[in-house]
C-alpha angles and dihedrals in degrees: 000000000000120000122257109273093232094052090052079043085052103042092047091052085044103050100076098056093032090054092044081048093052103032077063097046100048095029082224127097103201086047087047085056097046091050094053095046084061097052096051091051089044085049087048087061109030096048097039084070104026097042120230116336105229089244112032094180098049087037086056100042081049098060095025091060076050086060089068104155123260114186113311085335144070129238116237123217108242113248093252092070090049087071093048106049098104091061086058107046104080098098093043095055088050093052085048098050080052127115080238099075090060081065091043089056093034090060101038080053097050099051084054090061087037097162093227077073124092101229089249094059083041099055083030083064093043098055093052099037096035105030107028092226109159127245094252097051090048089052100055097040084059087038104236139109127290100240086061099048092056088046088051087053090037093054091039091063094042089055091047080043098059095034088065097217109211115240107214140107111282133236122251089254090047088042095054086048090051108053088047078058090049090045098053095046091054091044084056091046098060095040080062091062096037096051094053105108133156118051093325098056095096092053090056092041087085089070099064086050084054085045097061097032080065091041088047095053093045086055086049091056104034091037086165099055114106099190082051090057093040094064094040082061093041096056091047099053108041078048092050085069093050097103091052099047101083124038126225098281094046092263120145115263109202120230096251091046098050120119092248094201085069093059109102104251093188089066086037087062103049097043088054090050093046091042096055093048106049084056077051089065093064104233119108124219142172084256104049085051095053085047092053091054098046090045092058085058098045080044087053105098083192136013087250082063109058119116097239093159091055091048100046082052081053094047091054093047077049096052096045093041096051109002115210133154088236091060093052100052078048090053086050098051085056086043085057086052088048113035110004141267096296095064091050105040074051093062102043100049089088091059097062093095096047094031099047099118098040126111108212099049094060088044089049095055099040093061090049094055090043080059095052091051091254090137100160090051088046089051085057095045094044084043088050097045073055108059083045103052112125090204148037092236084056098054092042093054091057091044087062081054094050088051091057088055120103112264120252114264112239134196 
């Protein structure tokens, strides 16, 4: 029999805080895990017959500290403790509304994103230990098997293993590195799940939910914390647009050409509020800054009346805060908006040797030289977007563009 749907809604709100608690507790995190998987089985069948404890996370650390190992095995609380469990647990809710349980999270967290770590092995972590997806799910949402996916997580642990993480409260300095880690890895986490196009795209949809669930309970710890807030909105409004990105058949719907009524305005609402008042705070950030471009889109009632003046200035602060070829062919899309197609066929030229493998950028520059009549260059750069397309969707999506140019000529 299936398990009621409020206890799997409980264990997995409760996960996150209950693992930082026991990482902490036992200094291990593959003992951490087990503990915690006995304490959710233990939860599945407790609270089947006994109803919701008035507290399920502190209810969970609880038994789980109880699941200490003994030999290959763990022990087990008797069922007697399990009913009295809410008498215990004071001193334990007091140590969780502490400031101590943000550092908890934060370095279970950070050994998640370890940088030994490649960032899929990182995100692949996260998702287990933090999120308690199955191996399976992870699996399909990176689209591998499953046997992989468990030796990526295998291999992840091994390599936290051998590191020896310390598992102490960090510094101020430690904490505020960190959190940028934690940041980054989440960021990354979501772009997995929005770049996925073409008949998968829905399966890895799920990612970018996990995404925001972490960057929500970040927000929820570090509430002052403008960057924090920044990507919260981020994440919210690039996802808002999620169900007009991609037409009936699959096919890319560019920005300017979504059903806008499709866009999620409830998402919309919320990343506009965070992002205006993490620029409130008074303490820019690369993120605030990302924020502040995707917010004048979701603000735009109609393409005409995007701010492109406005996002080509925040692409420059974004240039000059955190320079990266990717920015700039961002900056040059804006430019286009702006000035035209030879500007920003001007600025791009540069990227081509450290962009030359990426999509976008071909297909970029192809589009600008399609604007200033260059059809046969446009034809290469459309050919070329082409032979780099990591999807069908992708490909498909140029070909439309190859279509618009003016036919060759032919004698």
């Amino acid at each position: 029999m299936s398990d009621p749907a409020w206890i799997s809604a409980a264990l997995t709100a409760a996960r996150p805080q209950a693992m930082a608690a026991l990482l902490r507790h036992f200094r291990d995190l593959d003992v951490a895990e087990g503990a915690y998987q006995d304490a959710a089985r233990r939860a599945l069948r407790h609270w089947t017959r006994s109803g919701p404890p008035r507290d399920p996370t502190a209810w969970l650390i609880l038994v789980g500290r109880h699941a200490a190992p003994d030999g290959t095995r763990r022990r087990e609380p008797p069922e007697e403790r399990l009913s009295n469990v809410e008498d215990a647990k004071g001193p334990l809710l007091a140590e969780l509304d502490s400031e101590g349980y943000r550092d908890d999270l934060l370095r279970l967290l950070f050994i998640c994103c370890h940088p030994d770590l490649p960032a899929a092995e990182q995100i692949a972590l996260a998702l287990r230990v933090v999120c308690g997806l199955g191996v399976g799910q992870i699996a399909r949402a990176f689209l591998v098997s499953e046997a992989a996916m468990e030796q990526h997580i295998t291999r992840a642990k091994a390599c936290i293993s051998r590191a020896n993480v310390p598992v102490e409260t960090p510094g101020p300095a430690e904490r505020s590195a960190r959190l940028e880690a934690v940041s980054a890895m989440i960021y990354l986490l979501f772009n997995e799940g929005y770049s996925a196009l073409g008949p998968d795209a829905s399966r890895r949809h799920g990612l970018c939910d996990e995404a925001i669930r972490l960057a929500r309970l970040l927000l929820r710890l570090f509430r002052g914390e403008p960057e924090i807030m920044a990507l919260t909105a981020l994440l919210l409004l690039q996802h808002s647009r999620s169900e007009a990105r991609l037409d009936a058949a699959g096919h890319i719907v560019l920005l300017e050409d979504q059903d806008r009524g499709r866009w999620n305005r409830a998402m919309i609402e919320e990343g506009l509020a965070l992002s205006e008042r993490a620029v409130q705070l008074g303490r820019p950030g690369p993120y605030q800054i990302q924020a502040a471009i995707a917010s004048l889109h979701a603000a735009a009632p109609t393409p005409m009346d995007t701010d492109w003046t406005q996002i080509e200035r925040l692409y420059a602060s974004l240039e000059r805060l955190q320079p990266s070829p990717v920015v700039t062919l961002n900056r040059a899309v804006a430019l286009a908006r702006t000035q035209g197609p030879a500007p920003a066929l001007e600025l791009i030229e540069t990227l081509a040797g450290p962009l030359g493998s990426y999509f976008y950028f071909h297909g970029v520059r192809g589009a600008l030289l399609k604007d200033l009549g260059r059809a046969g260059e446009a034809r290469e750069a459309f050919n070329r977007a082409i032979a780099v397309a990591g999807n069908p969707a992708e490909a498909a999506h140029i070909r439309t563009q190859l279509d618009r140019l003016t036919p060759v000529s032919t004698t």
